[in-house]
Residue, then its C-alpha position, 0 to 999 in steps of 0.5 A: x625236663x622242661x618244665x625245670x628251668x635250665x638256671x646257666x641259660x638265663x635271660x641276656x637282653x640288654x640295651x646299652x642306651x637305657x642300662x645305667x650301670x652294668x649290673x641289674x639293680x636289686x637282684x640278689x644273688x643265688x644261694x651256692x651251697x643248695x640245689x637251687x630248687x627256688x629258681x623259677x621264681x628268681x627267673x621270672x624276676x630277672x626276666x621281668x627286669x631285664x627285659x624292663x632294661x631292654x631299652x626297648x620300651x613299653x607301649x610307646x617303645x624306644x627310639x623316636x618313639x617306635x611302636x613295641x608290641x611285648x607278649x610275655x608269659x610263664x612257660x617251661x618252668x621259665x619265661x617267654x618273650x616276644x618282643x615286636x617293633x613296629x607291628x602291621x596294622x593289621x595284627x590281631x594281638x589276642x589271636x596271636x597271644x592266644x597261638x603262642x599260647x598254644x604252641x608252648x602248650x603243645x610243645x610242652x605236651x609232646x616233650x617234658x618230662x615233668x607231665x607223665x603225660x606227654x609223649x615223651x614221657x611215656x615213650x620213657x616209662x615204656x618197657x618196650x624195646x619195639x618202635x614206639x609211634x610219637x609225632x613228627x615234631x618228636x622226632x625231628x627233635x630227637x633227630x636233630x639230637x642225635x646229630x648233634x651228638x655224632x658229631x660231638x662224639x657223644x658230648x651231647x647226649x639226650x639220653x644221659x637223663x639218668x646220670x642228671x637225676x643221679x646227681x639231682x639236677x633231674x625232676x626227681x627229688x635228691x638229697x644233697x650228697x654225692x652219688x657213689x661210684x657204683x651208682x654212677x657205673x649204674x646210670x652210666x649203663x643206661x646212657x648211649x645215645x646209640x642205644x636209641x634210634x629215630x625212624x621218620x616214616x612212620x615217626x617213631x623212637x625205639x629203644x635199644x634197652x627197656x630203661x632208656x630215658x630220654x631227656x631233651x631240656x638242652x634242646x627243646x626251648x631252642x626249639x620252642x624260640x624257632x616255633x615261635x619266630x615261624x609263628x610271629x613270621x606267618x602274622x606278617x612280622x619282620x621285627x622281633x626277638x623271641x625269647x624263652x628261658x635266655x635262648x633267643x632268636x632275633x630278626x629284623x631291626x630294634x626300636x632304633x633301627x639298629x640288630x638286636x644287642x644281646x649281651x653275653x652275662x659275665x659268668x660269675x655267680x655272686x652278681x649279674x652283669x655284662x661280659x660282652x654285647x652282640x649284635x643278634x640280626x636273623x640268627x638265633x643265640x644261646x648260652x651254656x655255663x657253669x655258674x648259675x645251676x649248681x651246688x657245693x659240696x665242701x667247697x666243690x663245686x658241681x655244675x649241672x652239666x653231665x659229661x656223658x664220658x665220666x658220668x659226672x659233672x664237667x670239670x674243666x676251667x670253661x665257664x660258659x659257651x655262647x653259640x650262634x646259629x641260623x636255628x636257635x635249636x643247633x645253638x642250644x644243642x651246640x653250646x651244651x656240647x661245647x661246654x661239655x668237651x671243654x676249652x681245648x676240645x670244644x674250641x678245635x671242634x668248633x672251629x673245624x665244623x665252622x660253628x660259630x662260639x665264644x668261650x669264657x673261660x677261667x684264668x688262673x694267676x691272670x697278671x691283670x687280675x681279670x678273672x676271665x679269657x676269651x676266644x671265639x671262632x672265626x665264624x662267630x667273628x664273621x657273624x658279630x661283624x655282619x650283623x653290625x653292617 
């Protein structure tokens, strides 16, 4: 789960002062035809770069010479980065290094499923259909999960591991074929998140059948970017983006006194470059697409995002969906949601619960040869001019 990088989500810093063409210089593209086994390292590349083109500096800064105070690291089979204008005075560099450090840990501790001994793990490889006592941090997760998932009628579903392992993209090893439609039926019986519930008080997950396996990868590092920015915050910071795996959380101001530009990657998968820019001022911010963790089967193309309805990858014209949202976990449990229920379904949904989104779709037979269209939610137009005034 955690510790395998969701590869749609990668990292979309740019500031336009300092980029002098729109594409990141000497990054190659991924292999198609693979399941993308390789993808930590090409992340931490790309992370380095881009953060690099970030027009925020290094020592010195951007702008004047804004003083920029930069944490980076690996975690969650991805990267991390704090990024900090004008720092106190006062800050302890190390202590705080040393905290976030920790944090990842521990968050990492209670909620991968790529160490069978986080607590997440082995509340999966119990056989006990009893209440199971984890931590509170668990389950505020799980049930910020669950309602995420009701109110997408199941689109989001953190217990659709089964089905993400089935079609390889799981911590599971899989060869490269298709799955059949008796082994899809299979899985599929082992998904619901219904067949799950939370209790807060003792915290506690109990499962409705023995097998049921919990997944929270397209959560879990949006919740991690929201631990980090309580952490920066409680040392006296008022200026930052936190970032882990291209889920981000911004506050304050740059080194120019300007919000946070964050640029939506422009969904193709044979180069990186910018689609659009956004102005990221006290939110949090998150991508879902279809265009970086995937692989072809005879010209097929399978994208790692699991409709829990069919049990198998979406396949709808959505090429990606950016959310944003006061908590960095809502974007990111939204934005997979979203993609899931596709262009039509997804934008309407939106729209009613005032979700703020941006959809980049596929366009076919487009008479100006742009490959793409767009449409966002009047929350997400709200949000992008506010954050520019």
């Amino acid at each position: 789960m955690i510790l395998k990088p969701d590869a749609s989500r990668t990292l979309r810093i740019a500031c336009l002062q300092r980029l002098p063409t729109a594409r990141p210089p000497s990054v190659a593209p991924p292999a198609p035809v693979v399941f993308l086994k390789r993808l930590p390292l090409l992340l931490s590349i790309l992370s380095c770069l881009l953060l690099m083109l970030a027009g925020c500096g290094q020592g010195g800064g951007q702008g004047g010479g804004q003083q920029l105070l930069a944490l980076r690291g690996a975690t969650m089979g991805t990267t991390y980065s704090v990024q900090i204008v004008k720092p106190p005075a006062a800050l302890d560099r190390n202590a705080l290094a040393e905290q976030i450090k920790t944090a990842l840990a521990d968050i990492n501790g209670l909620m991968s499923t790529y160490q069978p001994s986080s607590e997440l793990s082995r509340f999966n490889a119990s056989s006990a259909t009893d209440w199971f006592l984890v931590s509170p941090e668990l389950v505020a997760v799980v049930k910020a999960a669950q309602a995420v998932s009701e109110a997408s009628a199941g689109a989001f579903d953190i217990t659709v591991g089964p089905l993400v392992n089935l079609w390889g993209f799981g911590p599971t090893v899989s060869a490269d074929v298709l799955p059949n439609a008796g082994e899809i039926q299979a899985a599929r019986a082992r998904v619901g998140w219904q067949q799950l519930d939370v209790q807060l008080q003792p915290p506690a997950l109990r499962k409705a059948r023995p097998d049921l396996y919990v997944d929270l990868s397209a959560i879990a590092k949006g919740y991690a970017v929201d631990q980090l920015a309580t952490l920066v915050e409680a040392f006296g910071v008022d200026n930052y983006l936190v970032e882990i795996g291209g889920e981000l959380r911004g506050r304050g101001l740059n080194g120019r006194g300007e919000p946070w530009q964050i640029a939506i990657e422009r969904p193709e998968t044979s180069k990186r470059a910018m689609f659009r820019v956004v102005a990221l001022h006290d939110m949090g911010m998150a991508t879902s697409g279809d265009y970086r963790n995937f692989f072809e089967i005879d010209g097929e193309h399978y994208s790692h995002t699991i409709d829990p309805a069919t049990g198998e990858p979406v396949d709808h014209r959505l090429a990606s969906v950016t959310v944003l949202a006061a908590e960095t976990m809502q974007a990111d449990a939204w934005a997979t949601a979203l993609l899931v229920l596709g262009p039509e379904r997804g934008f309407a949904l939106a729209e009613q619960l005032g979700l703020a989104a941006f959809f980049i779709e596929h366009a076919q037979d487009a008479p100006d040869g742009e490959p793409f269209m767009t449409q966002a939610t009047a929350a997400f137009h709200t949000l992008s001019v506010a954050a520019l005034d």
